[in-house]
N, C-alpha and C positions, 0 to 999 in steps of 0.2 A: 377558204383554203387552209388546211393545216399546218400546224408550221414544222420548219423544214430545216434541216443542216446537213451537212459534206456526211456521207458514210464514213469515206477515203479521205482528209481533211489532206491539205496540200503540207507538206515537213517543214516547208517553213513557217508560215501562219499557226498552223496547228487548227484545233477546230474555233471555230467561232458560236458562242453559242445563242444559238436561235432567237429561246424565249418565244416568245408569241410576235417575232416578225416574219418577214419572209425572205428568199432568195430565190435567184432564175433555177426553173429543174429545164438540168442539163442531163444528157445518157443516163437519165434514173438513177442516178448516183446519190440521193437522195432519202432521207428518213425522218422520222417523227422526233419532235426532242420535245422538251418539258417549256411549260409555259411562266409566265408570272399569276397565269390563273389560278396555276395549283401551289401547296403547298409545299417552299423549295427544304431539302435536307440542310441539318445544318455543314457550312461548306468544312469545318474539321471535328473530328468526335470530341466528346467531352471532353476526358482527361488532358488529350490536346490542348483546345480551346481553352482549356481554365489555364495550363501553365503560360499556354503562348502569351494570352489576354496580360499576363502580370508580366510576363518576362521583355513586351515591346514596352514598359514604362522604363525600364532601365534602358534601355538604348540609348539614351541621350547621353548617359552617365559610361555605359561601359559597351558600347558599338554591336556590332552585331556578331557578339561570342557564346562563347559557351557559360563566362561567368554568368551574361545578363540570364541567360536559362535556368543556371541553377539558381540564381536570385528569384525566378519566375516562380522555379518547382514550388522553394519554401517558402514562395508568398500566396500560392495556393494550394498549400500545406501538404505539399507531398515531398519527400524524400530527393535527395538531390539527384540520386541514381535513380529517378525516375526520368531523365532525360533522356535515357534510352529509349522512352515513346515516342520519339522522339528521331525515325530511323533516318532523315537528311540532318539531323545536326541543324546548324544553323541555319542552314539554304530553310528550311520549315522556320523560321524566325522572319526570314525576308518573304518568303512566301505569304506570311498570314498579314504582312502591315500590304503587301500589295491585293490579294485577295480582300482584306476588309475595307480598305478604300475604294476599291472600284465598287463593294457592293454597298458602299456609303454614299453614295454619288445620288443614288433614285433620291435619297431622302434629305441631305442636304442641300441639292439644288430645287430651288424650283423657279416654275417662268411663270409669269402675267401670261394674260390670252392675250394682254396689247402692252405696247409699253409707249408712252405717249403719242396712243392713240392709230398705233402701228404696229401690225404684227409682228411678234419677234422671227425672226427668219432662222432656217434651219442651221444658215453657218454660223450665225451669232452664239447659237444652241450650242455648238460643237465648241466654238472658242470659249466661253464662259465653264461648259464642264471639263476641257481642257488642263483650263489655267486651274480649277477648283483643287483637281486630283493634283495637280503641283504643289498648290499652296500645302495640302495634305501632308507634304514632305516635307515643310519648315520646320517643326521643331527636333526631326532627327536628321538636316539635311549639311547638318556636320561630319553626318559618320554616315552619310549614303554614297557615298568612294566606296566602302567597305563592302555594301551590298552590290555595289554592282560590278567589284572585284571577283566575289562570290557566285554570282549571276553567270558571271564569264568564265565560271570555270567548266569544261568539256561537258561532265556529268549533265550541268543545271541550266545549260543553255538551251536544249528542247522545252522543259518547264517553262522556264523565263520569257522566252519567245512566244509560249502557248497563252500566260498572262496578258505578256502587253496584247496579243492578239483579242484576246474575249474583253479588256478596257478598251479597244479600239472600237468596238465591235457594242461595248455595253454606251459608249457617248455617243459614237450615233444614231443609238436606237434610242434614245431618252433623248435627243434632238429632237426625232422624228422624222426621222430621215424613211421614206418609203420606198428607195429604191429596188428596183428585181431584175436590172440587168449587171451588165459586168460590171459598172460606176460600182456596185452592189462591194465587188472587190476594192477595186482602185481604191475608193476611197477609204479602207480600213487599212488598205499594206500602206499608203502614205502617211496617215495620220499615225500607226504606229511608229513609222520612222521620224513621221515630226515629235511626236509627244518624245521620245528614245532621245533626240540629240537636245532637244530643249531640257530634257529632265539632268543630261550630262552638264548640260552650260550653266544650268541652275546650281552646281555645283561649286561653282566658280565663281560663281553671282555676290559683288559686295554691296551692290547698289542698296538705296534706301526700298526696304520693300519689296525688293527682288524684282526695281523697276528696270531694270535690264531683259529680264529674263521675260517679263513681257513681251517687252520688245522684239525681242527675239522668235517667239513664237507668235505675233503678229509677221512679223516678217516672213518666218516660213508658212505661215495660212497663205498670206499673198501669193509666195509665189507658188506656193501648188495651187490655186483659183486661176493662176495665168496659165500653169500645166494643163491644168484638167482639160481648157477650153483646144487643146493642140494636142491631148491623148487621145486616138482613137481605134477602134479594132480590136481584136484577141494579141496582137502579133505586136501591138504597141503595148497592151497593158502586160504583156508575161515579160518583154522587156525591162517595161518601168518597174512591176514588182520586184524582178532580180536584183537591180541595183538598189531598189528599198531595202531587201534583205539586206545586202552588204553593206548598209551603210546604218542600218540597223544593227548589227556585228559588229562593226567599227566602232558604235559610240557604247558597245559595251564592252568594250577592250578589248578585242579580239584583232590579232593583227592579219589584213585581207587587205 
């Protein structure tokens, strides 16, 4: 079977992208998208790519602005007035540390085919690349208020949502998750609301470790495994996806 994604992606979600899994075809609403088979574009153009690549080393030192950009340009020897390649401004700064971590995931994670002597299960899958793409925001998650101030702003909340949407959508396909029914949904609109309000708490997080924030997204896996087994039908899941929406919006500042 080909693989397959939304033509019409839903506004909130945004599209989810494929790759070489699959989804339920529903009213042929449905079309071909690009695999891991073939050879994928690089996800920003060059000149991009080189200033972004220099300009997310300064975030830690000077948050997600425009100096750290110009620091970026002339550390990849272009002209500071080349940040006008630049046409979102900063939202393209927070855009590229999220984009190159969700697509850092394939290759920094990997699983055993057993791990003493038992196979790893698909939810363990999903919590370990969960927690991975967090830890990913340690060393600039002093100044990730900033981005998700940014995130939240009118313009960049379609984008932003369209992200967490394809990271929801990229960890449980690199689980191996093979679902083709509606679960096929459910379970990417909740883990984007979980990954959303754990990545806000992490924020906040002084523990050793960021052993808090563990916690915390252990607790919300829980109790969506105690959901999932009490979701059922179209008319419970367009339900539960709405209130993921908003609560998804909420922990990006949005007041709902």
């Amino acid at each position: 079977m080909a693989p397959i994604r939304l033509a019409n992606p839903a506004p909130v979600l945004g599209a989810f992208r494929a790759s070489s899994r699959q989804a339920p075809r529903w009213n042929c609403m449905w079309r071909s998208y690009h695999s891991y088979d073939y050879n994928q574009p690089p996800p920003f153009p060059a000149a991009e790519s080189a200033i972004l690549s220099r300009a997310i080393e300064h975030v830690p030192g000077y948050g997600f602005t425009v100096d750290a950009l110009k620091l970026g340009a002339r550390d990849a020897g272009y002209l500071d007035a080349s940040t006008n390649l630049l046409p979102r401004g900063v939202f393209d700064l927070v855009d590229y540390h999220l984009v190159m971590q969700r697509l850092a995931l394939k290759d920094s994670v990997q699983f055993p085919d057993a791990e003493g002597g038992k196979k790893v299960g698909v939810g363990s899958k999903v919590r370990t690349l969960t927690l991975a793409r967090l830890r990913a925001n340690e060393p600039i998650i002093h100044r990730w208020q900033e981005a998700l101030a940014i995130m939240a702003q009118p313009t960049y909340i379609p984008p932003s949502l369209a992200e967490l949407a394809r990271l929801a959508d990229e960890i449980w396909f690199l689980a191996g998750d093979t679902s083709v029914d509606t679960s096929w949904y459910t379970k990417r609109a909740t883990l984007s609301a979980i990954y959303s309000a754990t990545e806000v708490f992490m924020t906040q997080d002084k523990s050793s470790n960021f052993k808090e924030t563990e916690e915390f997204l252990d607790a919300r896996l829980e109790d969506n495994m105690k959901l999932g087994k009490a979701v059922g039908g179209f008319a419970a899941w367009a339900d539960f996806t709405a209130h993921s929406a908003v609560n998804v919006l909420r922990s990006k500042g949005m007041r709902i």
